[in-house]
N, C-alpha and C positions, 0 to 999 in steps of 0.2 A: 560433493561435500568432502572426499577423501581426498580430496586432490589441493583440495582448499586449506583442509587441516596439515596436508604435507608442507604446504608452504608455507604455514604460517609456525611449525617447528622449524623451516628454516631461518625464519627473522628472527626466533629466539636466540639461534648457534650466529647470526652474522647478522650484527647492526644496522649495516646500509643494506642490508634486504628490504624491500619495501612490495608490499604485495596491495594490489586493489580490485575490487569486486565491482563488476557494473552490475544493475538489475534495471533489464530492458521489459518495456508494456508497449506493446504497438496502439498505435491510435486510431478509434474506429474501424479496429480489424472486424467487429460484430456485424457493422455496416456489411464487410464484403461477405460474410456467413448467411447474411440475408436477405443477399440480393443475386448472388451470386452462386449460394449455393454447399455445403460445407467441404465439397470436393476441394472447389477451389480454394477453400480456407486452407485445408492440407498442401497443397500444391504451394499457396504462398508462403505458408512457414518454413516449408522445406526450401523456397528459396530464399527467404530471408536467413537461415542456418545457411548456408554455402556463401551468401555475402557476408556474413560476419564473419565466417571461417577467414576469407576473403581479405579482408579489413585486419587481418591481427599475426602475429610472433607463430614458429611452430611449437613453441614454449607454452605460449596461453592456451586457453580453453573456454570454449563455449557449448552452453547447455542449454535444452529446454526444457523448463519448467512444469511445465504444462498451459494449457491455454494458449494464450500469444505472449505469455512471458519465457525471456530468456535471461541467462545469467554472463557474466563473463569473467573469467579468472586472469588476472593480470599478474605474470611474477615476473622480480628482480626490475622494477620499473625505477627510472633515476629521478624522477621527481613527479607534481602533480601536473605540469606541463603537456610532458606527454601523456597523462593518461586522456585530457583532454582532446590533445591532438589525436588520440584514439577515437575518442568520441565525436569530434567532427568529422574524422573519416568516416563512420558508420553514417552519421546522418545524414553528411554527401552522399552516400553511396546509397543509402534509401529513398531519398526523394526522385532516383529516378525511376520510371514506368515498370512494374513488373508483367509480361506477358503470360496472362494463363488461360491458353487456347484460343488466342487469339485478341483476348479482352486486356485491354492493357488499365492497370490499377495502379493506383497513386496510394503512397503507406508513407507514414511516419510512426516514431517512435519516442515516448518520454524513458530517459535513463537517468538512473541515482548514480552517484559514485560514492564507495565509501572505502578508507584507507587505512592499511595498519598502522595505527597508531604506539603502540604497545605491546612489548612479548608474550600481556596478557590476554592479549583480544583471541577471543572463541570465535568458530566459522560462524554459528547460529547469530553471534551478535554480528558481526560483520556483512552477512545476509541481512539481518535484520535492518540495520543500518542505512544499505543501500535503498531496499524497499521504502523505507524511508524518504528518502531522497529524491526515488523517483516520483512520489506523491505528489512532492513540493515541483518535482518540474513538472508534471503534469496539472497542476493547479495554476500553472504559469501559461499553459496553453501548450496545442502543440510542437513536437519535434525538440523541444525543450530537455535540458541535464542540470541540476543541483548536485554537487558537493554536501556531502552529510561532515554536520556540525554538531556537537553536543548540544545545544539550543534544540535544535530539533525534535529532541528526543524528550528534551524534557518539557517543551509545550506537550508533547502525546502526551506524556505522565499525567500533567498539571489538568487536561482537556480530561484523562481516564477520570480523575481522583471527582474530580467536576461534575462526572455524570454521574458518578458514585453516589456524590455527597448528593444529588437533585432526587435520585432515587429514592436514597433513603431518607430524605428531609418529604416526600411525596407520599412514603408509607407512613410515615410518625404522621401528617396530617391525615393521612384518612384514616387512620385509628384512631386520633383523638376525634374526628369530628362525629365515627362513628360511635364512641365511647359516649358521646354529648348526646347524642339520641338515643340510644339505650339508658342515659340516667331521664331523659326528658319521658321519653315513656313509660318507664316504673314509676314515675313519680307523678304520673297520671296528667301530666300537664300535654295537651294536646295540640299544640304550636310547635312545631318542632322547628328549631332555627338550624340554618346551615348555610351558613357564611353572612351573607345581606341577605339570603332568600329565606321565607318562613313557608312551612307545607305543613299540611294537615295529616295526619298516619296513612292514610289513604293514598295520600299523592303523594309523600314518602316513598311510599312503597312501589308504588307504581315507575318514580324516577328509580329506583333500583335495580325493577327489571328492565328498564331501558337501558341502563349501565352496564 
């Protein structure tokens, strides 16, 4: 993250500075955690970080995140061209055979990209961003990469606000319906309706503690 924020006060001081963030998710690395053992899951990450290392500038940087997630800092890049051709390198360089102790394992990885756009772009958005991205290649299937687009972000919005509004359209229904049977039963009327279905206090009640 410090190294991210470094560069991105560079793009403020010089225009054609262009900085870009990958955010790497291996695919069905859990696969090899359970079948294989979580040794070998160590053993693979550490060689998945020496090919990336591998793959890149001695300018860049790469991190991992935790998990099977890694990051990748790209500075002073000339266009969105190469960042690609970054990224085909990596995935060339993944799909061949890793050896751990003998067993040889097959990995791929879904990557986002996402790029300074602006002197005002924050690390946290720019992570954010990418993460982003990589969802979308990953929804694309494996060993797949997505370019982050504002579109992106704001289906998440529009998807967040959605589940918001279902929510709370889910609570005002079962207040009012429970509001309907609290006047249904002070008012001594023993049918209590709720929705198409009509129950008796008894079998009210009883759907209650099922719920």
């Amino acid at each position: 993250m410090d190294r991210l924020g470094s560069a991105l006060k560079r793009t403020k001081r010089h225009d054609d500075y262009l900085v870009a963030v990958l955010f790497l998710d291996l695919d069905r690395f859990k696969m090899v955690n359970d079948s294989l053992g979580h040794l070998a899951g160590d053993q693979l990450l550490m060689a998945i970080a020496r090919c990336l290392e591998s793959c890149l500038r001695p300018e860049d940087t790469v991190a991992r995140l935790g998990g099977d997630e890694f990051t990748i800092l790209l500075e002073n890049i000339p266009d969105i061209s190469s960042v690609a051709g970054v990224v085909e390198r990596i995935q060339d360089q993944l799909i061949q055979p890793f050896n751990l102790s003998g067993q040889e394992v097959f990995i791929s990885a879904s990557i986002g990209i996402a790029l300074s756009a602006t002197s005002d772009d924050r690390s946290e958005d720019l992570l954010r961003d990418a993460d982003i991205a990589m969802y979308r290649a990953k929804a694309l299937g494996e060993g797949r990469y997505r370019v982050f687009d504002a579109t992106m972000h704001t289906q998440i919005v529009m998807r967040w606000q959605l589940s918001c509004w279902l929510t709370i359209s889910g609570w005002m229904w079962w207040l009012k319906e429970r509001s309907q049977v609290l006047r249904l039963l002070n008012s001594g009327n023993w049918d209590v309706s709720m929705g198409r279905d009509t129950f008796s206090p008894g079998q009210w009640m009883a759907r209650q503690q099922e719920d």
